[in-house]
BALUM-29450 format. One record per residue (C-alpha): x, y, z. Coordinates in steps of 0.001 Angstrom, whole numbers, m for minus. Layout:
BEGIN
<u:X v:Y w:Z> $
...
//
This chain:
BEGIN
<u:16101 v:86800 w:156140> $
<u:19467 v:87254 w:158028> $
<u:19544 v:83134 w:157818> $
<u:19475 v:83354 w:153681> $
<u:22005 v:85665 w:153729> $
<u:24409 v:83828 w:155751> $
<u:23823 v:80889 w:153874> $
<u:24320 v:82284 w:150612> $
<u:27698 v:84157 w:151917> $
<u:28363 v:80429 w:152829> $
<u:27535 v:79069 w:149565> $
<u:30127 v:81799 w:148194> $
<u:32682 v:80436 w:150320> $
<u:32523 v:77347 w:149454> $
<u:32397 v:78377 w:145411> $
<u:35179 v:79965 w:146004> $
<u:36957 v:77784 w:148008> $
<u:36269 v:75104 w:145377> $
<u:37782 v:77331 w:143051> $
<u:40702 v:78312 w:144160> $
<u:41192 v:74365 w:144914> $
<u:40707 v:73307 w:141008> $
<u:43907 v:75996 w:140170> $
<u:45868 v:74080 w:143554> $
<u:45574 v:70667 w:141437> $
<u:45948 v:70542 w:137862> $
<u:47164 v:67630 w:135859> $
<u:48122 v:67592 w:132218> $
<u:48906 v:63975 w:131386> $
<u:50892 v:63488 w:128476> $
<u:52173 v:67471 w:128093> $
<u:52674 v:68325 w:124342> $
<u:56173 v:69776 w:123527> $
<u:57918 v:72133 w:120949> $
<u:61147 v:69899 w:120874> $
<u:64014 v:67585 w:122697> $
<u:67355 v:67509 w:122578> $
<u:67252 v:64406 w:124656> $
<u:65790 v:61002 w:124530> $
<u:66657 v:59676 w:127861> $
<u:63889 v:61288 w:129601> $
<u:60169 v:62310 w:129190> $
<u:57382 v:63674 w:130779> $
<u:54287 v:61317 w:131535> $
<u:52287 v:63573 w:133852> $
<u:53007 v:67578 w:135029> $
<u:50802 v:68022 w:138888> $
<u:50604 v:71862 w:139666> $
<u:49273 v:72998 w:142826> $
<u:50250 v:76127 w:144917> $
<u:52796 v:73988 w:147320> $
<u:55107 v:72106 w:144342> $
<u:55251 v:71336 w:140548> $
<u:55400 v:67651 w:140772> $
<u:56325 v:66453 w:137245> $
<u:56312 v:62304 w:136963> $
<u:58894 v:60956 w:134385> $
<u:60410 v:58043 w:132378> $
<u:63837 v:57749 w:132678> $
<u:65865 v:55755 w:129838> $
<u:68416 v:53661 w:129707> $
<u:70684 v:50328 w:129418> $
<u:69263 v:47986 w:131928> $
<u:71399 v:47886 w:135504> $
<u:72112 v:51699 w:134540> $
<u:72046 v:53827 w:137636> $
<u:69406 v:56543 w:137796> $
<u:70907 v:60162 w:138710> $
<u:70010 v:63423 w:138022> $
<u:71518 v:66633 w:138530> $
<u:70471 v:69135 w:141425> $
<u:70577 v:71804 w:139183> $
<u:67431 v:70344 w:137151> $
<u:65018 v:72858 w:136874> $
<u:61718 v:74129 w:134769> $
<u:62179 v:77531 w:132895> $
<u:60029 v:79973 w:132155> $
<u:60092 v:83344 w:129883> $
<u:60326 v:85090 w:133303> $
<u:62317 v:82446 w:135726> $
<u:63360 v:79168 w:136952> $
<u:61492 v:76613 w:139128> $
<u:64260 v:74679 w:141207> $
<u:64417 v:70818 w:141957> $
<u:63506 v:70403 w:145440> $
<u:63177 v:66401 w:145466> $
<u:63044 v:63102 w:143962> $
<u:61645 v:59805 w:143423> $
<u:63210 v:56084 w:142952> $
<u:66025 v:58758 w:141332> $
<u:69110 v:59831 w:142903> $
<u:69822 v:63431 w:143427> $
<u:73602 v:64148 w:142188> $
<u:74240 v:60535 w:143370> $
<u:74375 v:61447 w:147113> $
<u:71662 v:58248 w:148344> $
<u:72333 v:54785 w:146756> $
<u:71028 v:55480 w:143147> $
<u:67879 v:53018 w:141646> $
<u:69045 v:51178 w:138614> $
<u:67162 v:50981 w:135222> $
<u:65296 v:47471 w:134997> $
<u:65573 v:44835 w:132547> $
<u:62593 v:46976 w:130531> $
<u:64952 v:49775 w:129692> $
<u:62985 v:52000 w:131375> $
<u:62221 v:53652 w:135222> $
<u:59634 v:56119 w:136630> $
<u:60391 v:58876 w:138431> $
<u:59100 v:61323 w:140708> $
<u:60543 v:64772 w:140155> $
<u:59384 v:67931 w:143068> $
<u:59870 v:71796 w:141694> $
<u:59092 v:74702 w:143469> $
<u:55417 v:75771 w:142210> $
<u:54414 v:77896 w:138795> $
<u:52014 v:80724 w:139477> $
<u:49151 v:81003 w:137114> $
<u:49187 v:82573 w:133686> $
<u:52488 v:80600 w:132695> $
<u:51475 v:78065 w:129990> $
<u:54347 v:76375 w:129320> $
<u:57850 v:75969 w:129977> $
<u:61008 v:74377 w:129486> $
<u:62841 v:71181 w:131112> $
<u:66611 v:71934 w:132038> $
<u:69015 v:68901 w:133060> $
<u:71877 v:71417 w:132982> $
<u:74494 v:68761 w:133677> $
<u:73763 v:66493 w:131114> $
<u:72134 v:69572 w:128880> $
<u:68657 v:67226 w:128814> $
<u:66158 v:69993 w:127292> $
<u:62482 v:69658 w:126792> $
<u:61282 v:72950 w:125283> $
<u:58222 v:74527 w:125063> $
<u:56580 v:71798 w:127756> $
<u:52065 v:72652 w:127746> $
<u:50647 v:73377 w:130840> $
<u:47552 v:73680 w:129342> $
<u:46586 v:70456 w:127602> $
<u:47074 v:71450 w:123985> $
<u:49397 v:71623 w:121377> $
<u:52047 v:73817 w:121202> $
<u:50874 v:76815 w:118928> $
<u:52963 v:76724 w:115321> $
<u:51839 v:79366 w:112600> $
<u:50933 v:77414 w:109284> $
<u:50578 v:78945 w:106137> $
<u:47015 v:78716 w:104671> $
<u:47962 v:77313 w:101365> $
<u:49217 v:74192 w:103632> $
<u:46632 v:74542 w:105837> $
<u:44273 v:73561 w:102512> $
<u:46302 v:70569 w:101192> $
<u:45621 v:67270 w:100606> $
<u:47974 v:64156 w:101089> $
<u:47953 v:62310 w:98073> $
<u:48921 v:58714 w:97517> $
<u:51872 v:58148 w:95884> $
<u:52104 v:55628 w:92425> $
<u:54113 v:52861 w:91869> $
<u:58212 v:54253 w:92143> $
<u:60367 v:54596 w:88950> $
<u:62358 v:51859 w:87635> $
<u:65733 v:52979 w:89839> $
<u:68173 v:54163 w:86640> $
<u:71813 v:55639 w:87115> $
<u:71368 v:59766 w:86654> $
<u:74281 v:61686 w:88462> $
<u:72929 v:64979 w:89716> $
<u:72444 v:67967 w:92012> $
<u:69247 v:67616 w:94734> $
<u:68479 v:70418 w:96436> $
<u:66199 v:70854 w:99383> $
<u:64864 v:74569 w:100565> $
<u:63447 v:74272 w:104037> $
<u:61342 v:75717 w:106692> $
<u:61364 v:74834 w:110672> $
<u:58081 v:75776 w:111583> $
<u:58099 v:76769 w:115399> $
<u:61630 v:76772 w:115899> $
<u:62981 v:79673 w:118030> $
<u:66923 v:81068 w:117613> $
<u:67094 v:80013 w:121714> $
<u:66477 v:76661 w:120736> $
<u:69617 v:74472 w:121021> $
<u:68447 v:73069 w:117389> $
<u:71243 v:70161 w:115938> $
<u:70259 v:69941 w:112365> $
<u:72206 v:66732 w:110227> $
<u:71466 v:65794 w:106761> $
<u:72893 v:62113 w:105745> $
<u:71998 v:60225 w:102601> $
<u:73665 v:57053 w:101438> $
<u:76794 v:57706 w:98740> $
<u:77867 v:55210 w:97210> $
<u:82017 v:55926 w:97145> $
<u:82726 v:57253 w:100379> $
<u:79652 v:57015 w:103338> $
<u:80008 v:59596 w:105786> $
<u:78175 v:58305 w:108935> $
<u:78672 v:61298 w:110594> $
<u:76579 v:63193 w:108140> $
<u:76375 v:66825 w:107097> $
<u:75687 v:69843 w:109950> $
<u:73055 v:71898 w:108043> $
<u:72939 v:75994 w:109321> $
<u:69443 v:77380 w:110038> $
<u:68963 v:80643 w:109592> $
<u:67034 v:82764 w:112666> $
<u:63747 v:82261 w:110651> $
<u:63835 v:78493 w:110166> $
<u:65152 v:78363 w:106760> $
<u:67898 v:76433 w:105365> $
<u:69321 v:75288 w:102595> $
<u:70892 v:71782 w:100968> $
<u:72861 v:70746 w:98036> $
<u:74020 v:67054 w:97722> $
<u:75275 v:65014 w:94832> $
<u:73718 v:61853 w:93741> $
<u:74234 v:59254 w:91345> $
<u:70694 v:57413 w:91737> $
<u:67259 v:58847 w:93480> $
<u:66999 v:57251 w:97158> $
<u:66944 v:57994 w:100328> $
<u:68252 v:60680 w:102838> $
<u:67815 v:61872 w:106861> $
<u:67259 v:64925 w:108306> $
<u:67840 v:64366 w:111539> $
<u:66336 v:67277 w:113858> $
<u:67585 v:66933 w:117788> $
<u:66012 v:63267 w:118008> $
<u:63791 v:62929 w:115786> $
<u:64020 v:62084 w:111787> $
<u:62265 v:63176 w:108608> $
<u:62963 v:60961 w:105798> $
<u:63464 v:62193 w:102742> $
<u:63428 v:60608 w:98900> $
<u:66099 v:62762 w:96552> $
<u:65699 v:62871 w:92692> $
<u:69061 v:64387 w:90772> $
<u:69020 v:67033 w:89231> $
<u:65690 v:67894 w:91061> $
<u:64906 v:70988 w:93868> $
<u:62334 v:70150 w:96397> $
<u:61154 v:72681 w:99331> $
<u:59600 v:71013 w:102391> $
<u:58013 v:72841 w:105195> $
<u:58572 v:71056 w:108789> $
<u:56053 v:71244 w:111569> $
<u:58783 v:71060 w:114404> $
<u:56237 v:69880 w:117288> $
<u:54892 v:67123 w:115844> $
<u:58049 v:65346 w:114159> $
<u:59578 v:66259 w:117531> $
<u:56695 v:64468 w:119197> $
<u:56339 v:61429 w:116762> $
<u:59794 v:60419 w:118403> $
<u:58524 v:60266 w:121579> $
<u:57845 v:57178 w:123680> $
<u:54773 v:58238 w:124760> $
<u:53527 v:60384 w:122208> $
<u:54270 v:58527 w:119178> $
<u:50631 v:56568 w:118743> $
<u:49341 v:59773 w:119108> $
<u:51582 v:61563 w:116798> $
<u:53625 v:58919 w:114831> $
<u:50790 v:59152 w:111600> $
<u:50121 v:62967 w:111784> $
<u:51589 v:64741 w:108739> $
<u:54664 v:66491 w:109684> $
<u:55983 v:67947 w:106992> $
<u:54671 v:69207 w:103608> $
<u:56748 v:69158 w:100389> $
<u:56541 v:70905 w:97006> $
<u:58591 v:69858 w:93965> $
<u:60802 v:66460 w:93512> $
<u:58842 v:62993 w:94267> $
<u:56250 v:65289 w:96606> $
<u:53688 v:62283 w:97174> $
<u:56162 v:59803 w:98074> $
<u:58035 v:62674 w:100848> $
<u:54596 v:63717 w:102212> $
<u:53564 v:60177 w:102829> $
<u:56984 v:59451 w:104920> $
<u:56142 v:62618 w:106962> $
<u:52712 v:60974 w:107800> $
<u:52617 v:57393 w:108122> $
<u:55289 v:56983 w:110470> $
<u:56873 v:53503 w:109457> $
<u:60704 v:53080 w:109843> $
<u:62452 v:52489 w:107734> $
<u:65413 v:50464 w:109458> $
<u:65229 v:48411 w:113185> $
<u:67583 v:50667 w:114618> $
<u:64797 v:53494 w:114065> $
<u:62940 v:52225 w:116646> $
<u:63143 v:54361 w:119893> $
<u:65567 v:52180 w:122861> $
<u:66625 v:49383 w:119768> $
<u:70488 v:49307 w:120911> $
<u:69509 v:49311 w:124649> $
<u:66768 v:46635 w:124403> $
<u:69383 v:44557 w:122337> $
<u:72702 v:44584 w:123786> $
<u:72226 v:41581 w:125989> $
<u:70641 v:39016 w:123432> $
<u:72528 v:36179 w:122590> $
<u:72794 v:36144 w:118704> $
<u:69571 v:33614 w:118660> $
<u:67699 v:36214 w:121047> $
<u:69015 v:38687 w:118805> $
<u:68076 v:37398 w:115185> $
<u:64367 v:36384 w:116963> $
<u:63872 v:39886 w:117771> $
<u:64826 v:41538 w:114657> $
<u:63239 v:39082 w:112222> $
<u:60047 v:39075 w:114293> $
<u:59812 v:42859 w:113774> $
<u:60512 v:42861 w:110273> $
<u:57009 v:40426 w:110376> $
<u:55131 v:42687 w:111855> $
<u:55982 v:46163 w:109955> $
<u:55631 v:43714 w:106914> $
<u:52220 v:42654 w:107602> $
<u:50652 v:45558 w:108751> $
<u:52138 v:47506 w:105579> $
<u:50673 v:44923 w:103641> $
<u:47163 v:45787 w:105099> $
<u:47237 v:49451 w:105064> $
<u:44750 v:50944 w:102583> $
<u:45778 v:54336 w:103358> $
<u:49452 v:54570 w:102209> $
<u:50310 v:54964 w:98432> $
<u:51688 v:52162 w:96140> $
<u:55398 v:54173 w:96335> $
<u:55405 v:54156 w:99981> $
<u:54336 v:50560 w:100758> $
<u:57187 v:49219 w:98144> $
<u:59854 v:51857 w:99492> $
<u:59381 v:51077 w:103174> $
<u:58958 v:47370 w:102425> $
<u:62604 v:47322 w:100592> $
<u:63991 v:49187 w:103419> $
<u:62973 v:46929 w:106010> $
<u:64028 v:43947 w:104588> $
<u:67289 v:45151 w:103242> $
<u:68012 v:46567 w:106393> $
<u:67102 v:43680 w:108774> $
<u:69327 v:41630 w:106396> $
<u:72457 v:43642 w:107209> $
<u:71479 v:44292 w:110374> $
<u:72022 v:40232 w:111326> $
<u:74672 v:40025 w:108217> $
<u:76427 v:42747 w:110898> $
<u:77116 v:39795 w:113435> $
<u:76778 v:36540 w:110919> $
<u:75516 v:35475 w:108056> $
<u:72966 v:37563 w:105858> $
<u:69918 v:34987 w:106080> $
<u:68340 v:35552 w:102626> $
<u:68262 v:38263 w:99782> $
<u:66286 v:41194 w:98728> $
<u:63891 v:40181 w:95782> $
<u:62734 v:43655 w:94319> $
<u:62701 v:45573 w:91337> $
<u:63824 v:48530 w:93728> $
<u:66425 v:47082 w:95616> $
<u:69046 v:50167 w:94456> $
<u:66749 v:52580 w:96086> $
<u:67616 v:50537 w:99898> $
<u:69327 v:52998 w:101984> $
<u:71960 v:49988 w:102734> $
<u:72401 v:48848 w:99535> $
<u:76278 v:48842 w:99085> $
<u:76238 v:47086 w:102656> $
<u:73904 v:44924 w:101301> $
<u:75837 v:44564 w:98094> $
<u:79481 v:43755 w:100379> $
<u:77952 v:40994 w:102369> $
<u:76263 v:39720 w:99416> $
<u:80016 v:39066 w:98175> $
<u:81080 v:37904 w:101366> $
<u:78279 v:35429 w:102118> $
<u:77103 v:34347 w:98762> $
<u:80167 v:34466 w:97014> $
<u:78400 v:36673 w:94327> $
<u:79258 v:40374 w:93021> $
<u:75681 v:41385 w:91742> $
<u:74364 v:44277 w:90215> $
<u:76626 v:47491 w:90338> $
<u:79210 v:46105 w:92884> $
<u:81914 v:45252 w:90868> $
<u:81769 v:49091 w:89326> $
<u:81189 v:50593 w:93089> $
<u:84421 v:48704 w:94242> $
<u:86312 v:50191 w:91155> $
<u:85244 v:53635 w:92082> $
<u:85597 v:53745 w:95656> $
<u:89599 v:52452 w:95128> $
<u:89488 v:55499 w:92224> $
<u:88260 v:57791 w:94696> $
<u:89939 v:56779 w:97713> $
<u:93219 v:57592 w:95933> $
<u:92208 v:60837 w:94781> $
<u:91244 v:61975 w:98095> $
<u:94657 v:60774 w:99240> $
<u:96450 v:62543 w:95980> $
<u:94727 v:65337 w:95023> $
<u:95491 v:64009 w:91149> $
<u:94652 v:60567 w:89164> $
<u:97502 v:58289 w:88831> $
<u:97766 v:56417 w:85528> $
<u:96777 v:52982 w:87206> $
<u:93635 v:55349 w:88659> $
<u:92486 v:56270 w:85252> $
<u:92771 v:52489 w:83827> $
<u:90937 v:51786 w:86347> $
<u:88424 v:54497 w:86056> $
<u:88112 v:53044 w:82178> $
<u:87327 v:49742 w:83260> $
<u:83765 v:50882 w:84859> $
<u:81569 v:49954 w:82893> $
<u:78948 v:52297 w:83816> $
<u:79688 v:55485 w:82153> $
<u:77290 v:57612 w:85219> $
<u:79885 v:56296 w:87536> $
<u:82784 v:57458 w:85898> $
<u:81142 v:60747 w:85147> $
<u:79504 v:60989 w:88916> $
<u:83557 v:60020 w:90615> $
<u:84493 v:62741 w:88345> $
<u:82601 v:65519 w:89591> $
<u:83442 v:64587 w:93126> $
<u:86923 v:65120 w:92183> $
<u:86367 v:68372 w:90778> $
<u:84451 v:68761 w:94261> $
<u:87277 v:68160 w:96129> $
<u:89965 v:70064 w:94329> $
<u:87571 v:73359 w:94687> $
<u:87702 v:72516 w:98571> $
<u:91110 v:72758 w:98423> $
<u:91565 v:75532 w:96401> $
<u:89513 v:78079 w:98618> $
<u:91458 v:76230 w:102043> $
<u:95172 v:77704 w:100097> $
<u:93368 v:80812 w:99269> $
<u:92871 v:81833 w:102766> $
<u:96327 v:81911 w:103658> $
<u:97693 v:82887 w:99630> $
<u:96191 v:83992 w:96178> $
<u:95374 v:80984 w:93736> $
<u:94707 v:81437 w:90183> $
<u:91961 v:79850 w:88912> $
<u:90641 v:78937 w:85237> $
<u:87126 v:79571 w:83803> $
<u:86327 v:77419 w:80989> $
<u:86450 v:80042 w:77688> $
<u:83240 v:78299 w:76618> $
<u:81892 v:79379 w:79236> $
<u:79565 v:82195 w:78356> $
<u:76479 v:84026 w:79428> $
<u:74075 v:82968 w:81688> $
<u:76420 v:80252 w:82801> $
<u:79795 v:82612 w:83858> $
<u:78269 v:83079 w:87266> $
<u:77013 v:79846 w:88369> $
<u:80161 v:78348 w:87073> $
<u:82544 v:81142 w:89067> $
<u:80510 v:80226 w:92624> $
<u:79545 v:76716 w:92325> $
<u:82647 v:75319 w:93898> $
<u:81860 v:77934 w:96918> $
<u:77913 v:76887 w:98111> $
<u:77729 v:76950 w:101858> $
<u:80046 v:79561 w:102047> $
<u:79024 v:83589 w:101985> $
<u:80961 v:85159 w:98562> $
<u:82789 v:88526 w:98467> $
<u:83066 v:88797 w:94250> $
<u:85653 v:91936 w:93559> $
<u:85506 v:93754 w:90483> $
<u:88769 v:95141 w:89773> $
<u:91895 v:96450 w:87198> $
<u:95247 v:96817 w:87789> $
<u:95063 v:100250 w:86600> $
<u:92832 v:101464 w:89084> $
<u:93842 v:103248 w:92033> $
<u:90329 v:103167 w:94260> $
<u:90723 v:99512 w:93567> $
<u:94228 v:98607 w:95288> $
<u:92825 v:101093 w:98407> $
<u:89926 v:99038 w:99021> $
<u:91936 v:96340 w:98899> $
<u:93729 v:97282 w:101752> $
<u:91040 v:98665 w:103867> $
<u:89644 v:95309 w:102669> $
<u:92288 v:93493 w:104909> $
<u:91167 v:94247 w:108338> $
<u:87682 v:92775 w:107013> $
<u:89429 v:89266 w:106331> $
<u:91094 v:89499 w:110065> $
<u:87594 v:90271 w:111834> $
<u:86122 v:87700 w:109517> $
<u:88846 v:85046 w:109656> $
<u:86925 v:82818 w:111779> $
<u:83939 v:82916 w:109377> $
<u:83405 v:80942 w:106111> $
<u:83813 v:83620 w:104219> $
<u:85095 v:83471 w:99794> $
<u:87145 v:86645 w:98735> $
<u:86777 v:86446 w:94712> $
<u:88582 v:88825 w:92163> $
<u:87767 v:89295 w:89006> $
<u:89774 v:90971 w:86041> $
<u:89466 v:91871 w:82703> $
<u:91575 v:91816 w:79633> $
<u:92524 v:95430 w:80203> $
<u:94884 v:94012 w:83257> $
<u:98021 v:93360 w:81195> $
<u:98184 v:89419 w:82208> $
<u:102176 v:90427 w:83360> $
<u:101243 v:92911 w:85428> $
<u:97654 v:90858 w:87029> $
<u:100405 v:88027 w:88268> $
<u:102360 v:90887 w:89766> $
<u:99647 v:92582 w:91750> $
<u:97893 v:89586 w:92702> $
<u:100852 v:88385 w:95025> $
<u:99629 v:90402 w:97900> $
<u:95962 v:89764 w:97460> $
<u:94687 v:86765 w:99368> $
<u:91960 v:84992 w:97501> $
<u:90646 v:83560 w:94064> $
<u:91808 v:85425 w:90760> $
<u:90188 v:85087 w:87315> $
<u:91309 v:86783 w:84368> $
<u:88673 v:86900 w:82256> $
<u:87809 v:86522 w:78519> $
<u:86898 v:90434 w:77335> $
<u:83132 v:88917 w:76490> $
<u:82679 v:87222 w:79863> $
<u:83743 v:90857 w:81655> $
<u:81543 v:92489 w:79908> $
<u:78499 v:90260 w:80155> $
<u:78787 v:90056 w:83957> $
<u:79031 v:94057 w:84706> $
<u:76209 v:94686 w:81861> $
<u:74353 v:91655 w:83219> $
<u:74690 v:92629 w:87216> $
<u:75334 v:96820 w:86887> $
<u:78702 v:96863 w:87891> $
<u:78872 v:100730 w:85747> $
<u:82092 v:101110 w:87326> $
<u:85444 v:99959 w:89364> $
<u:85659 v:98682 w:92145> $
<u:82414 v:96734 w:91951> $
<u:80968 v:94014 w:94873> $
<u:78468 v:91400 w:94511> $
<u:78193 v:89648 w:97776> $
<u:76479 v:85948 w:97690> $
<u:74991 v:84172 w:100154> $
<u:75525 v:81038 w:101320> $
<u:73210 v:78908 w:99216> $
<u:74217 v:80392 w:96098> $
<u:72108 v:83939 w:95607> $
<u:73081 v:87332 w:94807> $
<u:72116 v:89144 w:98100> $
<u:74044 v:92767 w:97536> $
<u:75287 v:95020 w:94933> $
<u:77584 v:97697 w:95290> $
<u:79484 v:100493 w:92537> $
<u:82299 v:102035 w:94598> $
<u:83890 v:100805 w:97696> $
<u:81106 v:100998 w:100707> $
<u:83259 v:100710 w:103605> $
<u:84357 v:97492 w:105591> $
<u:81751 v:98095 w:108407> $
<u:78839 v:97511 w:105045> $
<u:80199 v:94582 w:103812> $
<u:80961 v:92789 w:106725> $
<u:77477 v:93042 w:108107> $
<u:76442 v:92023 w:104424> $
<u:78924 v:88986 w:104584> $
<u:77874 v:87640 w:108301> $
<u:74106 v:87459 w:106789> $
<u:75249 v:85925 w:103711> $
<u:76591 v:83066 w:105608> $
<u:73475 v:82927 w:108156> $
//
């Protein structure tokens, strides 16, 4: 009996033993992740035992590129941080003779942490001198949780039709948006870019996300096309409609992921986004299929590139244009919008890409060819190589000169507004126009930081339409309206109080607004208004008294405080205090 016993005791051992061993070595190959800021490093394979974290790596780079890494690498927890202890074919704050990155662009590397206890299922990768940041790194095997609503959870992708005939409509597109799984912690870079035709800003537009994920876009167009929304390193592509609002809803994980060397078969045709509103088919199918849309799109292009020989160099590009193009070409799943979008993009764009260091080796033949994200590059070296100004070119090069000179000026000159006659598109003219009008609101609310400016509302302007028209110039910025007289005493003290607010808040983008009435005697209104830093309207006696019957402003002073993408947030009767509003006016602008 006393045999049986000691064998099963041994049998327990051994269970246990065996146990305790499976928690000593655990691999996750191929961790899931929340998000990068980085793309010059990722994780293949995370080893945990009870001795080290040994986390094996791909480092990035231009070949001969020496391989160092900072001894203040670490992993990061909730609760701590997991130190760098040693490394592999990688030097250590360059103190041994560093490895250098091959001719493939890439190197693996062996990276040693001190160990993770149990119970912590994920953390974060710190390269604190270069700020390299993986977040949200799976120690368990799956995904990285991300709460999605149900009524996305029940969706269908669709397949998009055939896209519009491409017709000049100058417009407004606006995009409401939701990070799903992003944290405030996050060191989150957000950049909108889309292609305008009269001035191309390549550094693109810094978009502000709100604590909860949401943000919010407003962009002019003169013709539906494409856009970016760049997110750390990875892209969403977008297709814009003027005068159309879309709202798209971002799974941050996987678009984060689809970027990703080694996760991008896995995740590169996984819906990442979903969209309601303007060309929703078309959007969704971007955020799924994972085509670029442009050679430089492709993770490592410059790196992998910047030693060819032009020959080398036209080889490679042309030969991947072939083989997007042909697999596109064999893809049941995608939609008739998407094939013929992506398919215009890639050809436009490898055509510029080699018309960037020669000749442009052919033309785009397409119905669509407007709706190429290059296509007033594509339109330049058409000129230059072909000796032809086709389609819209002639008209673009008009109203860029038109343009350029306003943004110089501030005003037309006569010899601008000939030349603004000569286009012969009238949506151009219309489109340079508004940009103007744009610009001169910019620099309006720029000299009424530091003085008062008087500004004009249309007397047409009536209704519904007094408020839009009063804020427009002023979206992205949080809006302080002031309801006042010159008659009235409460309204000259909060004034003053109102002061100190615009000192605390100076560093803030932040619009002080005043509105009058025609019971301010218009000599007395210039007067008062010399001390008062901000924009002044007089109004027509109709357009007072729609907007305090229409928003409840009973009485003077009255404050309507706006947010940043252009909603009425607060309401106030009677001065609330400076310690109210400014609390009011830092989450207007959030």
């Amino acid at each position: 009996m006393k045999k049986y016993v000691w064998l099963v005791c041994l049998m327990c051992c051994i269970s246990m033993m065996a146990q305790a061993g499976n928690y000593r070595k655990r691999e996750v190959a191929h961790p899931c992740f929340v998000m990068a800021n980085t793309s010059k490093i990722e994780i293949k394979k995370i080893i945990l035992t009870d001795e080290q974290t040994q986390v094996d790596a791909v480092l990035y780079g231009k070949p001969g590129e020496v391989a160092v890494i900072s001894s203040n690498t670490c992993l990061r927890s909730a609760e701590q941080e997991f130190p760098l202890r040693e490394a592999g074919n990688v030097s250590i704050d360059g103190k041994t003779v560093p490895e250098r990155i091959p001719d493939s662009g890439k190197m693996d590397i062996i990276l040693s942490f001190a160990p993770i206890p149990q119970g912590v299922h994920a953390v974060d990768f710190v390269e604190k001198e270069e700020g390299w940041t993986i977040y949200g790194v799976q120690l368990t095997g799956v995904e990285p949780y991300v709460y999605l609503p149900s009524f996305l959870q029940t969706r269908r992708l669709e397949q998009s039709r055939a896209l519009p005939e491409p017709q000049l409509k100058a417009g407004k597109s606006i995009i409401n948006g939701y990070i799903l799984g992003y944290h405030p912690d996050m060191d989150l870079d957000v950049v909108f870019r889309h292609s305008d035709w009269l001035l191309y800003n390549q550094w693109g537009q810094t978009v502000r996300v709100r604590q909860d994920g949401s943000f919010h876009i407003e962009t002019d167009l003169l013709l539906a096309g494409g856009a970016h929304l760049q997110i750390n390193k990875a892209q969403l592509d977008l297709f814009l409609v003027p005068g159309e609002e879309m709202t798209v809803y971002i799974h941050l994980p996987k678009l984060s992921m689809s970027a990703s060397r080694l996760l991008k078969d896995k995740y590169g045709q996984e819906q990442k986004a979903w969209f309601d509103g303007g060309a929703s088919a078309l959007n969704a199918e971007l955020a799924t299929w994972g085509y670029p849309l442009s050679m430089n799109e492709e993770p490592g292009f410059e790196d992998l590139t910047s030693g060819l020989s032009a020959d080398e160099y036209a080889k490679y590009v042309k030969h991947h244009y072939a083989k997007y193009e042909k697999a596109l070409q064999h893809d049941e799943k995608v939609g008739e919008a998407y094939r013929q979008y992506v398919l215009l993009n890639l050809k436009m764009n490898e055509l510029v890409t080699l018309g960037a260091k020669g000749e442009m080796p052919g033309i785009v033949q397409s119905p669509y060819f407007r709706y190429g994200y290059d296509y007033t590059t594509y339109l330049e070296y058409m000129e230059r190589d072909k000796g032809q100004t086709v389609d819209l070119w002639e008209d673009v090069k008009k109203a860029r000169t038109v343009y350029r000179n306003f943004v110089k000026e501030r005003k037309f000159s006569s010899e601008d507004k000939k030349l603004m006659k000569s286009i012969t598109q009238p949506a151009i003219q219309e489109y340079i126009k508004d940009k103007a009008k744009a610009l001169e609101a910019k620099a309006l609310l720029a000299e009424s930081n530091k003085t008062y400016v008087v500004a004009e509302l249309d007397e047409n302007v009536s209704g519904a339409d007094i408020l839009p028209a009063i804020i427009a110039p002023y979206r992205g910025q949080a809006v302080l309206i002031d309801f006042w007289a010159t008659w009235c005493g409460p309204c000259r003290k909060s004034m003053f109080a109102i002061r100190d607010l615009k000192k605390k808040l100076d560093s803030k983008d932040v619009v002080y607004i005043y509105l009058t009435g025609p019971s301010s005697p218009e000599t007395e209104w210039k007067t008062a208004i010399n001390d008062i830093n901000g924009v002044h309207y007089r109004l027509k006696k109709e357009q007072w008294e729609y907007l305090c019957h229409t928003y409840g402003i009973t009485g003077i002073p009255g404050y309507l405080v706006i947010s940043y993408d252009g909603k009425l947030q607060d309401k106030y009767v009677g001065f609330p205090g400076t310690d109210v509003l400014m609390k009011d006016l830092l989450r207007a602008g959030e």
